[in-house]
C-alpha positions in Angstrom: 63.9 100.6 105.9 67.4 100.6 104.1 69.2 97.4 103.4 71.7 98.3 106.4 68.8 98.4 108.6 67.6 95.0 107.7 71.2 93.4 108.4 71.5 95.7 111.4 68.0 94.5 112.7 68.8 91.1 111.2 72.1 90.7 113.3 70.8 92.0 116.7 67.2 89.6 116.2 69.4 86.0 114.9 71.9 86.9 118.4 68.8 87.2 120.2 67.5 83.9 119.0 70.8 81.6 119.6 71.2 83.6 123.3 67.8 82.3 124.3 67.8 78.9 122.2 71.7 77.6 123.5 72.9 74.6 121.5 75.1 73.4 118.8 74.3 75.2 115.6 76.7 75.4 112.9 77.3 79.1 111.2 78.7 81.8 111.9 78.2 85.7 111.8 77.0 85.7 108.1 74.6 82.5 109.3 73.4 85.0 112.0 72.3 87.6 110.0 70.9 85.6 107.5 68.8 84.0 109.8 67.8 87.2 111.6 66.5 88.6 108.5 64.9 85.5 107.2 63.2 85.3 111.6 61.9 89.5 110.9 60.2 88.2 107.5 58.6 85.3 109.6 57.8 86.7 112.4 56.1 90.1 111.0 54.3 87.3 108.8 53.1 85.5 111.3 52.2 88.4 113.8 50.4 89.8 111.3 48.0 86.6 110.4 47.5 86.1 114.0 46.9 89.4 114.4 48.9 90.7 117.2 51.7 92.1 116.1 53.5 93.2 112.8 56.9 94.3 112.1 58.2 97.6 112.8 61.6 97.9 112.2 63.9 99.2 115.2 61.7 99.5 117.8 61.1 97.1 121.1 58.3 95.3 119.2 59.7 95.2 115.8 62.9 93.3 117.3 60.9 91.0 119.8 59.3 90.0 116.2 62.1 89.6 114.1 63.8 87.6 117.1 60.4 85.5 117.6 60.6 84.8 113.9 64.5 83.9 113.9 63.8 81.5 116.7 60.9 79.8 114.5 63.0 79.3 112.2 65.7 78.4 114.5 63.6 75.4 116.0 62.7 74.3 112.2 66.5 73.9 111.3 67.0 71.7 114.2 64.2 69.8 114.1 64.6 69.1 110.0 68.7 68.1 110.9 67.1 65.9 113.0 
């Protein structure tokens, strides 16, 4: 997968994962992406140890992966500013 494809995928997976985790998080678009990326790394990681799912780029599993992985890491930030 190109780099586009990875911020593409990145962007749609980190607004995924602050739609269904609300709350104050500082950052902005570039935040966003970053973390999307970062959640498709985590996620296809951690599907794949477990198992049940790896990362597949733009398809229904390959985002509900990336966006798992971005809320993962999502939950750590918060609980570490904690």
């Amino acid at each position: 997968m190109g780099i586009l494809s990875w911020v593409l995928l990145g962007l749609v997976a980190g607004v995924l994962a602050k739609l269904f985790m609300p709350g104050k998080d500082p950052g902005g678009f570039i935040i966003t992406i970053v973390l999307g990326i970062a959640g498709a790394f985590v996620g296809g990681w951690i599907g794949t140890q477990l198992g049940i799912a790896s990362f597949n780029g733009f398809t229904l599993q390959g985002i509900l992966v990336a966006t798992g992985g971005a809320m993962v890491l999502l939950l750590l930030y918060r609980f570490i500013r904690r």
